[in-house]
N, C-alpha and C positions, 0 to 999 in steps of 0.2 A: 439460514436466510429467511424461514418464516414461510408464509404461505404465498408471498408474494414472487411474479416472475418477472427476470428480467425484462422483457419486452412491457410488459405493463408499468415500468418505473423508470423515471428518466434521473438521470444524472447529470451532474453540472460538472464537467468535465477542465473548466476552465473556472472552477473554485481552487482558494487558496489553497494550499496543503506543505507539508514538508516531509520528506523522504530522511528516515533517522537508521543511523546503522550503530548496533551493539557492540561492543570490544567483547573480542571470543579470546578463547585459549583451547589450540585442541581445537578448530571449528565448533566452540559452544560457547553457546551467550554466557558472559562473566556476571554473573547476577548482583557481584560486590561492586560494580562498574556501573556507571549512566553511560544512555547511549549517547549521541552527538550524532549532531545535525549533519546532512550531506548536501543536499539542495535544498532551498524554497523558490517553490512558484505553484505551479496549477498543480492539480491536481493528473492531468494529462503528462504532464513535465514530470512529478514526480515517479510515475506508473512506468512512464517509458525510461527514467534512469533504473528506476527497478527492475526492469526486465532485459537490461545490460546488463545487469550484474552474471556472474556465474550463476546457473541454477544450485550447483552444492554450496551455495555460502548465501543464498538469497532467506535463507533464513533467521538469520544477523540481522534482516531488516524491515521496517514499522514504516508506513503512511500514517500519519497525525494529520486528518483533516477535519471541517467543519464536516457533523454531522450532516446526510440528508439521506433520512429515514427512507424506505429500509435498508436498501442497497449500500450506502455508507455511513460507516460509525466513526467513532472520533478516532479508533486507533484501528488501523487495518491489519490486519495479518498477512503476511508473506500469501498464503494460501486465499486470503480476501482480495489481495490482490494480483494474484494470475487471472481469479474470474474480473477483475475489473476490465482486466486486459482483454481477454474474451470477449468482452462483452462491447468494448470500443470497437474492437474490428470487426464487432457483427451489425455494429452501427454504421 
C-alpha cells in the first residue's frame, strides 16, 4: 500500500464498483474460466457482499472499481479488500 496511511487517505465509499466472483473447481480459480459479475453498485455495497461471503471461498472474489489512488486500484484483492473493510469501520 506504499507509504501512505490509512487515516491520511480518504475513500469514496459510495463510488461505482462491481463485486466479480471466479468459477473454481476444488475451491481454486479456473484460470480457463472468466469471472462473472455478482453485484454492481457502491463501492460500500460491493465490500459488504464480500464480506458475506464464506471466508474459505472469499478468495474466488475481485472488487473492479474506479481507481482512487492509493487506497483503491481498479482490481482489488480479496486481501485489498478485508483492509477496505477495516478501515470503514474504523471510519
Amino acid at each position: 500500500m506504499g507509504d501512505a496511511s490509512f487515516s491520511d487517505s480518504k475513500v469514496n465509499f459510495s463510488a461505482a464498483a462491481v463485486l466479480y466472483k471466479w468459477p473454481s473447481l476444488g475451491n481454486q480459480r479456473r484460470s480457463d474460466r472468466t469471472s462473472y459479475q455478482v453485484i454492481e453498485g457502491t463501492l460500500d455495497q460491493c465490500i459488504s457482499a464480500f464480506m458475506g461471503k464464506p471466508a474459505a471461498t472469499r478468495h474466488l472474489y475481485e472488487i473492479r472499481a474506479t481507481p482512487q489512488p492509493p487506497l483503491v486500484t481498479a482490481i482489488l484483492s480479496p486481501e485489498h479488500i478485508a483492509e477496505l473493510s477495516r478501515l470503514r469501520e474504523f471510519l
